[in-house]
N, C-alpha and C positions, 0 to 999 in steps of 0.2 A: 504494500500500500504506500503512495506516493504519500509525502506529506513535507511544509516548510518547517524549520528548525529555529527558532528564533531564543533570545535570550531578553531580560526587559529588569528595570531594576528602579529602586525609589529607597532612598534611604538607605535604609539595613537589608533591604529584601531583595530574595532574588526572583527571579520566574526563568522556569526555560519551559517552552511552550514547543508542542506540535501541531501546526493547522492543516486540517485534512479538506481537500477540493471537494467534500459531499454532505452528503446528511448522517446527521447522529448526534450523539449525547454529549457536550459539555463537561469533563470531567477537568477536577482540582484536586489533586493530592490523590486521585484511584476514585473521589466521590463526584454522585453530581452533586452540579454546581447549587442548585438550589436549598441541599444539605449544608454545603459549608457554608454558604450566606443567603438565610432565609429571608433575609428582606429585600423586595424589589428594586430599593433604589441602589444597591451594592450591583446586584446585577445589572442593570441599565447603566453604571458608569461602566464594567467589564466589557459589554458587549457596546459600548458606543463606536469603537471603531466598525465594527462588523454592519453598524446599522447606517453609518455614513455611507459606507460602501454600497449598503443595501446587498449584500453578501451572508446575513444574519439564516437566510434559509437552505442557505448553499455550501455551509460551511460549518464547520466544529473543531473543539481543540483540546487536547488533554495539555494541562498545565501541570508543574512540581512547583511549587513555591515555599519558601524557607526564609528564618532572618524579619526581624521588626514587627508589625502589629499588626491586625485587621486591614486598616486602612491601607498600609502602604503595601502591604501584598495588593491590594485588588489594582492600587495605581500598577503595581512592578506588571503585572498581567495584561492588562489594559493597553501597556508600553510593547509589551514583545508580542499582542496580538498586529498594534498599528506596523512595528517593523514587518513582519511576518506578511502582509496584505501588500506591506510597498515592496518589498521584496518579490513578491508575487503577479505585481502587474503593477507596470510605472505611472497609470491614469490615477489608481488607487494610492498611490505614491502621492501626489499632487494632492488630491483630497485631504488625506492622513494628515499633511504637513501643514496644509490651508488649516487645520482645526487644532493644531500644536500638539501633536499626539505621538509624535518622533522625537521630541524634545526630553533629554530625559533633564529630570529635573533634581538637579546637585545640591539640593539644601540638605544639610547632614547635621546630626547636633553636634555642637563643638566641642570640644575635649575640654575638663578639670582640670583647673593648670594649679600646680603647687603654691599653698600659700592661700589660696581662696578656696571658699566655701563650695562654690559650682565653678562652671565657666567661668561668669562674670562677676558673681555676688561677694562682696567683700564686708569683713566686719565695718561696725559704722565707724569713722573716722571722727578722731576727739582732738581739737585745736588745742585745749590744755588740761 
């Protein structure tokens, strides 16, 4: 079975995704998708690339996802579905990118630097 290979990431998380040119089931981690996020607006950010495309009937993907929380696993997925499509026909490529959905997006939480309390949080500072 033919299928594109893609990788997609957000924070901490990873996704590496299979999209297959036909019909079937959605799977995330071996489950479907509706099992690991039962709420509809989780899935409607997941498959927003697929519905841009208008590709959402024609198409399906088993994903692995690992690393960081709810949310940014569904971005990391979301991200290596849009590569996977522009990969797959460069009209789809032009859509994807027109909706910023190939943009992976680098915001990381910053590192605990020695001497302060978090990142940035410092004891309150006393003049005398």
């Amino acid at each position: 079975m033919k299928y594109i290979y893609t990788k997609g990431r957000r924070k901490t998380s990873t996704s590496t995704l299979r999209l297959y040119p036909q019909k079937g089931d959605n799977l995330v981690n071996d489950k479907k998708i509706e099992e690991v996020y039962p709420d509809p607006n989780d899935r409607a950010r997941i498959l927003e690339p697929l519905k841009l495309t208008e590709t959402i009937d024609s198409h399906y993907f088993t994903a692995k996802t690992q690393g960081g929380g709810v949310s940014s696993q569904i971005d990391a997925i979301k991200h290596a579905i849009a590569r996977a499509l522009a990969k797959e026909n460069p009209e789809f490529k032009t859509i994807v990118k027109k909706a910023g959905l190939l943009t992976r997006d680098d915001r990381m939480t910053e590192r605990k630097k020695t001497g302060l309390r978090k990142a940035r949080k410092q004891r309150q500072f006393s003049k005398r």
